[in-house]
C-alpha positions as a Markdown table, in Angstrom:
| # | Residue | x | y | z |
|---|---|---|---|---|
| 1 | Unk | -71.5 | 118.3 | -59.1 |
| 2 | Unk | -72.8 | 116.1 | -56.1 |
| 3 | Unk | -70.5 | 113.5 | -57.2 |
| 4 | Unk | -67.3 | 115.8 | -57.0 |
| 5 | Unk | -68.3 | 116.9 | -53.6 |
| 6 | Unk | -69.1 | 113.5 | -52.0 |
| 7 | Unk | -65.5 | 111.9 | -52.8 |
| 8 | Unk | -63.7 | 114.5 | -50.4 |
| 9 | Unk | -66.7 | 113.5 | -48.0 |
| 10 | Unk | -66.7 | 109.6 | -48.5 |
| 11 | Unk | -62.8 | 109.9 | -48.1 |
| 12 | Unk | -62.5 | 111.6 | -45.4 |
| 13 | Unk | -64.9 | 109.1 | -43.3 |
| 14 | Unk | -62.8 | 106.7 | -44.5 |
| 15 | Unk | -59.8 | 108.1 | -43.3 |
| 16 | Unk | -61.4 | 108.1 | -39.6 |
| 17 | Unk | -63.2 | 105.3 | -39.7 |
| 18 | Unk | -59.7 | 103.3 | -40.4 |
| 19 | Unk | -57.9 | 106.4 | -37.7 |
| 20 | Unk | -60.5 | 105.2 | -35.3 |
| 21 | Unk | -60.4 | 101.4 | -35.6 |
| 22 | Unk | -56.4 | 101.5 | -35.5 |
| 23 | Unk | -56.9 | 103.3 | -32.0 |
| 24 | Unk | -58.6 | 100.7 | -31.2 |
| 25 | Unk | -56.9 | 97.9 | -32.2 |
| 26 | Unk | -53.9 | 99.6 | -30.7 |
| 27 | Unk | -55.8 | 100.4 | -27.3 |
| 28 | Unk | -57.0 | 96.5 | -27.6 |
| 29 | Unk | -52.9 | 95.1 | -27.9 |
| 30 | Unk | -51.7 | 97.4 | -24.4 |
| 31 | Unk | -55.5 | 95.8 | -22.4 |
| 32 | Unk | -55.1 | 92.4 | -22.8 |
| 33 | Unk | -51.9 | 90.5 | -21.6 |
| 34 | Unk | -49.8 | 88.1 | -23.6 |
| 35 | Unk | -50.9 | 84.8 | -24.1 |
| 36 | Unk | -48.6 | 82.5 | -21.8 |
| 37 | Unk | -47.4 | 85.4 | -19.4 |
| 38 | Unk | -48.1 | 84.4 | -16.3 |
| 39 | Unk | -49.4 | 80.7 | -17.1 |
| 40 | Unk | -46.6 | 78.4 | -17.6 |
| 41 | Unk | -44.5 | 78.1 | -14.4 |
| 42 | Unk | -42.0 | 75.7 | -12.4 |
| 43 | Unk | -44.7 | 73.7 | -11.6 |
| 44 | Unk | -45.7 | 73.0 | -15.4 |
| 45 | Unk | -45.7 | 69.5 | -16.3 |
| 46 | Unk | -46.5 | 67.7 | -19.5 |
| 47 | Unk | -49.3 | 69.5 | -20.2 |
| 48 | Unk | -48.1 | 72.8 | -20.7 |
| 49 | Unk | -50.2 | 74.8 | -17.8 |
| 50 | Unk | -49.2 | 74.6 | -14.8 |
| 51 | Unk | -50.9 | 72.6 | -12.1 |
| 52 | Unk | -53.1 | 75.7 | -10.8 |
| 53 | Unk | -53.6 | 77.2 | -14.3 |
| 54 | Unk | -55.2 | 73.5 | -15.1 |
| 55 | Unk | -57.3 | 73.5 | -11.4 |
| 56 | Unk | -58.3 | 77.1 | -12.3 |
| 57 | Unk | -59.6 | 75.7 | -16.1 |
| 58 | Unk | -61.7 | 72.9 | -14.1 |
| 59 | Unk | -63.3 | 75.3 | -11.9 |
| 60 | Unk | -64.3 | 77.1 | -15.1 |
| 61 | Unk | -65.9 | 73.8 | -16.8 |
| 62 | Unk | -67.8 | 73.4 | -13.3 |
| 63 | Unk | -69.2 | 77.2 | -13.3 |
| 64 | Unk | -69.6 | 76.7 | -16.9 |
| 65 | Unk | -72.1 | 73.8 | -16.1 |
| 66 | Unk | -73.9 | 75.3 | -12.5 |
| 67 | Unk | -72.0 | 72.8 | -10.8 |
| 68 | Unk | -69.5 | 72.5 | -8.0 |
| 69 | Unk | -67.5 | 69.5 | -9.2 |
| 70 | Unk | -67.0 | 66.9 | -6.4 |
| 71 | Unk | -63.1 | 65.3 | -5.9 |
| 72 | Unk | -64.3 | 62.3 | -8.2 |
| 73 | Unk | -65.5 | 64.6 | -10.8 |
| 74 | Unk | -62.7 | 66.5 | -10.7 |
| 75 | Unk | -60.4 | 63.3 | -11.0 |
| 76 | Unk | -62.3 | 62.3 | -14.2 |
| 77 | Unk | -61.9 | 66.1 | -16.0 |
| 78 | Unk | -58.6 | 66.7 | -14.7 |
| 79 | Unk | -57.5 | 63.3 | -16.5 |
| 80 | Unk | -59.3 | 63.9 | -19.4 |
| 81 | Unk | -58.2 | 67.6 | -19.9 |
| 82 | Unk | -54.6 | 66.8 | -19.3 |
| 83 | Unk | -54.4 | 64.1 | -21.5 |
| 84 | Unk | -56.1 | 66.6 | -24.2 |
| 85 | Unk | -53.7 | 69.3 | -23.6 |
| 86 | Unk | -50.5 | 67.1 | -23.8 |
| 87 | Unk | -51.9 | 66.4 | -27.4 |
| 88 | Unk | -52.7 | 69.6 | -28.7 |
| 89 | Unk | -50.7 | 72.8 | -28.6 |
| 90 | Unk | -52.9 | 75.1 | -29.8 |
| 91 | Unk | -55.5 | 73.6 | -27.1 |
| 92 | Unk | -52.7 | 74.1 | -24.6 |
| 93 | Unk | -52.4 | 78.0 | -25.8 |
| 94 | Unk | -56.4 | 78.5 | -25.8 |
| 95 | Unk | -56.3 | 77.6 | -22.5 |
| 96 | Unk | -54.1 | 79.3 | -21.1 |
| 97 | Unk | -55.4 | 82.8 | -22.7 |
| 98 | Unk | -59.2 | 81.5 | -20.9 |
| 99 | Unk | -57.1 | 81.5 | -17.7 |
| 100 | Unk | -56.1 | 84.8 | -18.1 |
| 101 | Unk | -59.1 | 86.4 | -18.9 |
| 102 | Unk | -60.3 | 84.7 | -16.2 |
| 103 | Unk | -58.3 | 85.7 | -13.8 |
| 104 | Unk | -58.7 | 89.8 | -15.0 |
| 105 | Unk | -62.1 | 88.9 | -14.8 |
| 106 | Unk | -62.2 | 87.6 | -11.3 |
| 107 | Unk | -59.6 | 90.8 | -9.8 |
| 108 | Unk | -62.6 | 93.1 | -11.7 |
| 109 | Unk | -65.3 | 91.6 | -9.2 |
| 110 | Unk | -62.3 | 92.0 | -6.5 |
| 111 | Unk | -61.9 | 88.1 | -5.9 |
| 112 | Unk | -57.8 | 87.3 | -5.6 |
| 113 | Unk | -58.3 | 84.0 | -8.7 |
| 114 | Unk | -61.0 | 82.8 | -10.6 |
| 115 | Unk | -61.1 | 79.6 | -8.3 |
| 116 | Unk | -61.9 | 81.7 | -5.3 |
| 117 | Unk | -64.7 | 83.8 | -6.5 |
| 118 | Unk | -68.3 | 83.1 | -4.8 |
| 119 | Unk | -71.1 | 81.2 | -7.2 |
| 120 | Unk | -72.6 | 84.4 | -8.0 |
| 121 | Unk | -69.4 | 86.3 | -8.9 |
| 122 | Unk | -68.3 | 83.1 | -11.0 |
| 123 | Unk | -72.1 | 83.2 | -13.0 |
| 124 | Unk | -71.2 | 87.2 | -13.7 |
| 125 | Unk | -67.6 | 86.0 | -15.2 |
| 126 | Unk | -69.7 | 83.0 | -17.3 |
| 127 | Unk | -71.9 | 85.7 | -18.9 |
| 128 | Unk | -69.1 | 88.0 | -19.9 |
| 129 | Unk | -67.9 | 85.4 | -21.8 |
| 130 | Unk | -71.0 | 83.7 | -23.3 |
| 131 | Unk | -71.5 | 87.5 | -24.4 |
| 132 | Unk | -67.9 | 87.3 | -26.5 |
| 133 | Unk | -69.5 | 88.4 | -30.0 |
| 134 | Unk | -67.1 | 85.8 | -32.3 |
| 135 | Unk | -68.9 | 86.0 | -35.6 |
| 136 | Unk | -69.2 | 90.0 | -35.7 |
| 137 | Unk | -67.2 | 91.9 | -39.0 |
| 138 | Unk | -65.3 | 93.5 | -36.1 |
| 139 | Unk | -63.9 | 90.8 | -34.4 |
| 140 | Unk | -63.6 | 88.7 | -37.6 |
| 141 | Unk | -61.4 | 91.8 | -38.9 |
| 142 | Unk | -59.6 | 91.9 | -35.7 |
| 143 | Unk | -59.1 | 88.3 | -35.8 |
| 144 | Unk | -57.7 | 88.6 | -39.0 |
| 145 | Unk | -55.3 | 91.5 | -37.8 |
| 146 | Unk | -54.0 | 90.9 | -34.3 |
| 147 | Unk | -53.1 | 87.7 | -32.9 |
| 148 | Unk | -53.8 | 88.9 | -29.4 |
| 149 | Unk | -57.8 | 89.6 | -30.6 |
| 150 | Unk | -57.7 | 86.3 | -32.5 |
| 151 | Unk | -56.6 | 84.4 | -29.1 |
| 152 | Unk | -59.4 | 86.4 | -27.1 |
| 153 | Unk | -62.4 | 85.8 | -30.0 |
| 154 | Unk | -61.4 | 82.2 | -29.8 |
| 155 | Unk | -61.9 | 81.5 | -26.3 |
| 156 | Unk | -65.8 | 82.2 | -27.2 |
| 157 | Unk | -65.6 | 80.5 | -30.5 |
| 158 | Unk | -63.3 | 77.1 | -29.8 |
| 159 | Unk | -62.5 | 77.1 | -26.1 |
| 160 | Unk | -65.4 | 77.3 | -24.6 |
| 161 | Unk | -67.0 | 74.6 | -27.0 |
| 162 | Unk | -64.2 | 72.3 | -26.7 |
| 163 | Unk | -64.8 | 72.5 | -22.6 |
| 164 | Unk | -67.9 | 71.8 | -23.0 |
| 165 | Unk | -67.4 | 68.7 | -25.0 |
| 166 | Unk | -65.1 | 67.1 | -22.6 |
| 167 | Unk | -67.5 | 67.2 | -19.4 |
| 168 | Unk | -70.6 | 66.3 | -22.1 |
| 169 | Unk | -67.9 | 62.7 | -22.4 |
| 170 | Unk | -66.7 | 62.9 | -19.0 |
| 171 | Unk | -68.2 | 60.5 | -16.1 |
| 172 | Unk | -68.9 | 63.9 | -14.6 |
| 173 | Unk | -71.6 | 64.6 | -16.4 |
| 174 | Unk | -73.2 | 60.7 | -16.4 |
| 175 | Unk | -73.3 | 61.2 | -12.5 |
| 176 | Unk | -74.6 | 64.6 | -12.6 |
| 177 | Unk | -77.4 | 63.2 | -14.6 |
| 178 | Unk | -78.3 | 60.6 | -12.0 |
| 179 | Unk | -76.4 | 57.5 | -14.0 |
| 180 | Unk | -74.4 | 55.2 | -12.4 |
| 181 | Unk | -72.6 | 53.5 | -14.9 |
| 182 | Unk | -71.6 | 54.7 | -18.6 |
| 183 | Unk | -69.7 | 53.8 | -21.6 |
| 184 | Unk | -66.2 | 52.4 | -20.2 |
| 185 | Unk | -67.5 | 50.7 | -17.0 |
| 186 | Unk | -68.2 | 47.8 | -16.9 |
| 187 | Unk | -71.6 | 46.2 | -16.2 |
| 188 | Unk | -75.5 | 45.8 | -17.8 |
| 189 | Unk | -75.0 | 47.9 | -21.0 |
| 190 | Unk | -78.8 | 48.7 | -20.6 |
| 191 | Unk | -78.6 | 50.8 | -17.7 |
| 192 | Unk | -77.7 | 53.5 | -19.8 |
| 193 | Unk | -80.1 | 53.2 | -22.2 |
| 194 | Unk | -82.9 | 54.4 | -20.1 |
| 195 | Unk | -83.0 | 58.3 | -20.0 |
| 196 | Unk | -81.6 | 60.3 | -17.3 |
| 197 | Unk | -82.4 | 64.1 | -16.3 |
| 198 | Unk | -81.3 | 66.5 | -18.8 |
| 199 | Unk | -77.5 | 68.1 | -18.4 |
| 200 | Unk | -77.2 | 70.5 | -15.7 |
């Protein structure tokens, strides 16, 4: 008799349970804005982004790190990154969906762009996005569902580690560390065998 009475029950939690996640699934495709929109202009070149979309995903990699990058460092990255986005459309797409949500993210704390919020509102903007829950069912469902979620859980789960990588290779992070010479330049090899400070 319990059995018989808990099947309406059971069925009729599914039923909201799948009402409520379509809600928000659908609520979740309006919010967030389509990848590209907004990213690729006139002034795109080989890379895909255009130029400030690509100044705007360096600025990220030097919050990302605590550091404001100085004109060689950003010489260095913006080399590296460009040459890595002229390879690798789907790297290309990534980053331009980081540079939207970094953008929303920087009008929410009422900055105009992500390049011109202050040190403390850029560390708020870093958290939100070290706080992107990628390996939850939800977002591994969502993933699995909406190409628009996939795009956002993978900025958390790929971008941000792929980055991250770069400036760990970059000369950036060598000088940041104190080194003044690396792999690539030329001189005693055992200068940089002799351990530097830790990464910023």
């Amino acid at each position: 008799m319990n059995d018989y009475r808990s099947k309406p029950l059971d069925r009729r939690r599914l039923l909201i349970a799948a009402s409520v996640g379509g809600i928000a699934l659908a609520a979740f495709e309006l919010g967030w804005p389509r990848p590209g929109a907004g990213i690729r202009g006139d002034e795109e070149g080989s890379t895909g982004l255009a130029a400030a979309a690509t100044l705007t995903v360096l600025a990220f990699i030097g919050a990302l790190f605590g550091r404001d990058l100085s004109a060689e460092d950003i010489d260095d990255l913006s080399d590296r990154l460009c040459f890595r986005l002229s390879a690798d459309a789907t790297f290309t797409n990534e980053c331009a969906v980081l540079v939207q949500y970094l953008e929303r993210l920087a009008r929410e704390q009422e900055a105009t762009t992500f390049r011109n919020c202050s040190d403390a509102q850029k560390e708020a903007i870093i958290q939100r996005i070290t706080r992107i829950s990628s390996k939850s069912l939800a977002s591994r469902v969502l993933s699995r569902v909406s190409r628009t979620a996939r795009d956002y859980y993978r900025i958390r789960q790929s971008t941000v580690w792929q980055l991250s990588w770069l400036y760990r290779q970059s000369g950036a992070a060598w000088r940041a560390r104190g080194y003044t010479r690396w792999p690539g330049i030329p001189g005693d090899w055992r200068e940089i065998l002799a351990p530097g400070s830790p990464y910023p």
